[in-house]
C-alpha positions as CSV (number, residue, x, y, z in Angstrom):
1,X,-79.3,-99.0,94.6
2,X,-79.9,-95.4,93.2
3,X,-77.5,-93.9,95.8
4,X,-74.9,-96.8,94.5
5,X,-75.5,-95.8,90.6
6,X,-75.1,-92.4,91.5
7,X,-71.8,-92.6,93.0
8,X,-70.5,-94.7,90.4
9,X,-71.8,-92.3,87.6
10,X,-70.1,-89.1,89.3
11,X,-66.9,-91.3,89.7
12,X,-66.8,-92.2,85.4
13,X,-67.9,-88.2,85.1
14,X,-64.8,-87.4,87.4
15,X,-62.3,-90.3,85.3
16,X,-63.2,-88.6,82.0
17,X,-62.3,-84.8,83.5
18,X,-59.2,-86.1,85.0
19,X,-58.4,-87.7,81.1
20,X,-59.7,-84.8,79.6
21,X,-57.5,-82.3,81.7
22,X,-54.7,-84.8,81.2
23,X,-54.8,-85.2,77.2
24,X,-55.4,-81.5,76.6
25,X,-52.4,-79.4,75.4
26,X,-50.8,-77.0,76.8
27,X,-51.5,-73.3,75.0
28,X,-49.7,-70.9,75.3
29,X,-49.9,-67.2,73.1
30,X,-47.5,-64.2,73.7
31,X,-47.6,-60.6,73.3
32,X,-44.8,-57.9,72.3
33,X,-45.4,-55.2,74.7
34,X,-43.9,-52.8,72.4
35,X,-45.6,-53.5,70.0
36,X,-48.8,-53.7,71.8
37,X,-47.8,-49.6,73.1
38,X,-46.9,-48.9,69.3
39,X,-50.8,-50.0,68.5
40,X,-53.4,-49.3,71.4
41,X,-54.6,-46.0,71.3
42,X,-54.5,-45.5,74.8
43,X,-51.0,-46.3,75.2
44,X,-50.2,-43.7,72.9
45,X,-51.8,-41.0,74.8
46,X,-50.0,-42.3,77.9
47,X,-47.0,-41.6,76.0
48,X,-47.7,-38.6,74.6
49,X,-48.5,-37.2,78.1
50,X,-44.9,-38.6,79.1
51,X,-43.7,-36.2,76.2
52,X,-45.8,-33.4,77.3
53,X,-45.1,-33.1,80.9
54,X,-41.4,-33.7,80.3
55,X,-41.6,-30.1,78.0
56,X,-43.1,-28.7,80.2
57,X,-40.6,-29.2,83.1
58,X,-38.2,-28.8,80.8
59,X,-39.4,-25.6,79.6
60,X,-40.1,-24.7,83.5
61,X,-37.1,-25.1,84.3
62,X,-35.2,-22.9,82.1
63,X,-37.8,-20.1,82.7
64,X,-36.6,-20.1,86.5
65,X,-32.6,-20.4,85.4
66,X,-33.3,-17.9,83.2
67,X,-34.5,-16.0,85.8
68,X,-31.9,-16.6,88.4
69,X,-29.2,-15.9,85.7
70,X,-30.4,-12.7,84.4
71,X,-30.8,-11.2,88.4
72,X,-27.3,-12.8,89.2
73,X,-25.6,-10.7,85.8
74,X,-27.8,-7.4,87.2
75,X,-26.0,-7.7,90.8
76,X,-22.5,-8.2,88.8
77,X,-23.0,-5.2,86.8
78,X,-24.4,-3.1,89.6
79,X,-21.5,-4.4,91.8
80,X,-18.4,-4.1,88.8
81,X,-19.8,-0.3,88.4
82,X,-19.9,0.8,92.0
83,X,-23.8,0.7,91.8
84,X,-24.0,-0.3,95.5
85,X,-24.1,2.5,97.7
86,X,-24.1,0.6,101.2
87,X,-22.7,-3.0,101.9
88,X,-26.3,-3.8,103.0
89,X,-28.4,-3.5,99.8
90,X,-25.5,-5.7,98.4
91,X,-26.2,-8.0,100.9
92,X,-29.7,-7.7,100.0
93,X,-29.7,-8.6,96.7
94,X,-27.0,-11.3,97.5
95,X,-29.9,-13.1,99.9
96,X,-32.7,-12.3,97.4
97,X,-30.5,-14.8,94.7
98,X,-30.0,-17.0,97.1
99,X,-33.6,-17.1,97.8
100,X,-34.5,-17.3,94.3
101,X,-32.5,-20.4,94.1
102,X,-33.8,-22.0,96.8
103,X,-37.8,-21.7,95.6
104,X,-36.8,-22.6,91.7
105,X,-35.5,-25.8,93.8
106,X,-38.2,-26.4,95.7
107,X,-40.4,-25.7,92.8
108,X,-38.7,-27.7,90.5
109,X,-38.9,-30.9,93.1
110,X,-42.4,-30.5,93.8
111,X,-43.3,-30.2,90.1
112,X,-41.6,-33.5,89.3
113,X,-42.9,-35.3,92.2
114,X,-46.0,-34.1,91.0
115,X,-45.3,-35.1,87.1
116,X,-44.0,-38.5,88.7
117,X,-47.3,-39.1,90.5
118,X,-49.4,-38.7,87.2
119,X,-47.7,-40.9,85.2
120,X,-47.3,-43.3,87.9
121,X,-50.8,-43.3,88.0
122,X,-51.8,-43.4,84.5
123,X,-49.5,-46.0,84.2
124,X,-51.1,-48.1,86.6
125,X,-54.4,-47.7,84.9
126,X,-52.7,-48.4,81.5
127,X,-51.5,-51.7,83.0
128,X,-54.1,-53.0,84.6
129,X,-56.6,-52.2,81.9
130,X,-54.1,-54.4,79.5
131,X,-54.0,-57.3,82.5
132,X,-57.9,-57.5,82.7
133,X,-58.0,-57.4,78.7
134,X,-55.7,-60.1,78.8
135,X,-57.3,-62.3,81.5
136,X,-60.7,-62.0,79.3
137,X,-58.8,-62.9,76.2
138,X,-57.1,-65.9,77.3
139,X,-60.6,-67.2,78.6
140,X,-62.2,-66.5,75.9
141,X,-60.3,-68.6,73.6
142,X,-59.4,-71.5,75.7
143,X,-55.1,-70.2,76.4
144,X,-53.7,-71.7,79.1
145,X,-51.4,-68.8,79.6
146,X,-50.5,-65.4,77.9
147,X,-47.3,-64.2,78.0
148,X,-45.1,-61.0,77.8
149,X,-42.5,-61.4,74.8
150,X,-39.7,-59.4,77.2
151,X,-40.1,-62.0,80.4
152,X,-38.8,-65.4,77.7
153,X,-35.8,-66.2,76.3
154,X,-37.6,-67.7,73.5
155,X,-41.0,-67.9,72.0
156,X,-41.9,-69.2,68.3
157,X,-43.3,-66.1,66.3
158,X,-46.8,-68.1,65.3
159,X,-47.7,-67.6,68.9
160,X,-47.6,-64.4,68.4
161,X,-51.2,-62.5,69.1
162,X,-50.0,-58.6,69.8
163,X,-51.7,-57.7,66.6
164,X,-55.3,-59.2,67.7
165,X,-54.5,-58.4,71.4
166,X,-54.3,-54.6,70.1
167,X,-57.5,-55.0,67.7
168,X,-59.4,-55.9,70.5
169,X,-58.4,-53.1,72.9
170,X,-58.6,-50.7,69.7
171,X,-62.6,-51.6,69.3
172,X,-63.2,-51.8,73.5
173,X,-61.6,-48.4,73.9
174,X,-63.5,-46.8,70.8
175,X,-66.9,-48.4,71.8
176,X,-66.4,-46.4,74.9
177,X,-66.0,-43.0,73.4
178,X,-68.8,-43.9,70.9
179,X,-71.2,-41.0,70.7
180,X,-74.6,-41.1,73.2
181,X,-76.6,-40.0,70.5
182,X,-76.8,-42.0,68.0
183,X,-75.7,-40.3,64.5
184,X,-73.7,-37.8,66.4
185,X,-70.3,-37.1,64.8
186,X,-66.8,-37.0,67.0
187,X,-64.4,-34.0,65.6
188,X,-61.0,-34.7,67.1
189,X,-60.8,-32.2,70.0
190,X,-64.3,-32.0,70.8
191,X,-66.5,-33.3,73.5
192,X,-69.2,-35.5,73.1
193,X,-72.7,-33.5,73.6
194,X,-75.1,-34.2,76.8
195,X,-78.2,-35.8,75.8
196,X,-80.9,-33.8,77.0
197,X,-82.7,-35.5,79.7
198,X,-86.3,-35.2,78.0
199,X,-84.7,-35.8,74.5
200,X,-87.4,-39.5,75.3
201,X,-89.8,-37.6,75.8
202,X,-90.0,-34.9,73.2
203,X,-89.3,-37.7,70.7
204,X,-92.0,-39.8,71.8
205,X,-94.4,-36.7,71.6
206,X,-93.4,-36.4,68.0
């Protein structure tokens, strides 16, 4: 008799999931990534390393024309004034530019691949850190999914959340960096000091 009251209890529990999964809306909330990049800290720094790598192989790269240009104008002048006294040393200098040009080339690649790999990489990280924030979010307040503004034709504005969405990662990403000790300042620029191992100890002494 127990065995038959059990069954017939779990199947009742299972009839009011069903009607509960069955009567519950469907929730939905969306984000505007660019927004959300405009706000989270850490997507500014992404994109200010994006800024600051491209300078710098922009700035590379003229160094090495620069380079190339002012040896290819030496040759010119030493070859317009007769400067050459064999054919060979102007054959020399003819396969040092050539040279030249080929590493500033090979350089240049390898930089960017290099510069490509990093941001591909902190890009990654960005992402994904965004994704898991996301996952958390939606479970947290009961969403049934949470969207990105670009992949929909259409979404009403009051579902909007980029604003919290950003909040939160704002106060996860600054509880990170929060100082060990506790009344230490952060100056902009500076690191964070070590807390000495027998800090505990010393204190407790006291």
């Amino acid at each position: 008799m127990k065995g038959n009251l059990f069954i017939v209890f779990a199947l009742l529990a299972m009839s009011v999931a069903a009607q509960d999964v069955a009567t519950k809306p469907f929730t939905i909330r969306y984000i505007d990534e660019n927004q959300l990049y405009q706000q989270y800290v850490v997507a500014q720094q992404y994109l200010q390393l994006q800024n600051k790598l491209k300078n710098e192989f922009q700035q590379a790269e003229a160094k090495k024309r620069k380079q190339i240009e002012t040896f290819y104008n030496q040759v010119q002048t030493k070859y317009k004034n007769n400067q050459y006294k064999t054919q060979k040393a102007f054959e020399a200098d003819q396969k040092k530019l050539e040279q030249m040009q080929d590493n500033a080339q090979k350089e240049m690649e390898d930089m960017q691949k290099k510069m490509e790999q990093q941001l591909n990489n902190e890009q990654m990280k960005l992402a994904n850190e965004i994704d898991l924030f996301l996952a958390d979010y939606a479970v947290r307040n009961d969403y049934d999914a949470v969207l990105r503004k670009e992949a929909a034709m259409f979404i009403n504005p009051k579902w909007d959340v980029t604003n919290e969405v950003a909040e939160g990662l704002n106060a996860r990403y600054n509880a990170t960096i929060a100082p060990v000790a506790k009344g230490t300042p952060v100056v902009d620029g500076s690191t964070t000091p070590e807390v000495d191992g027998n800090s505990e100890t010393n204190t407790s002494n006291q």
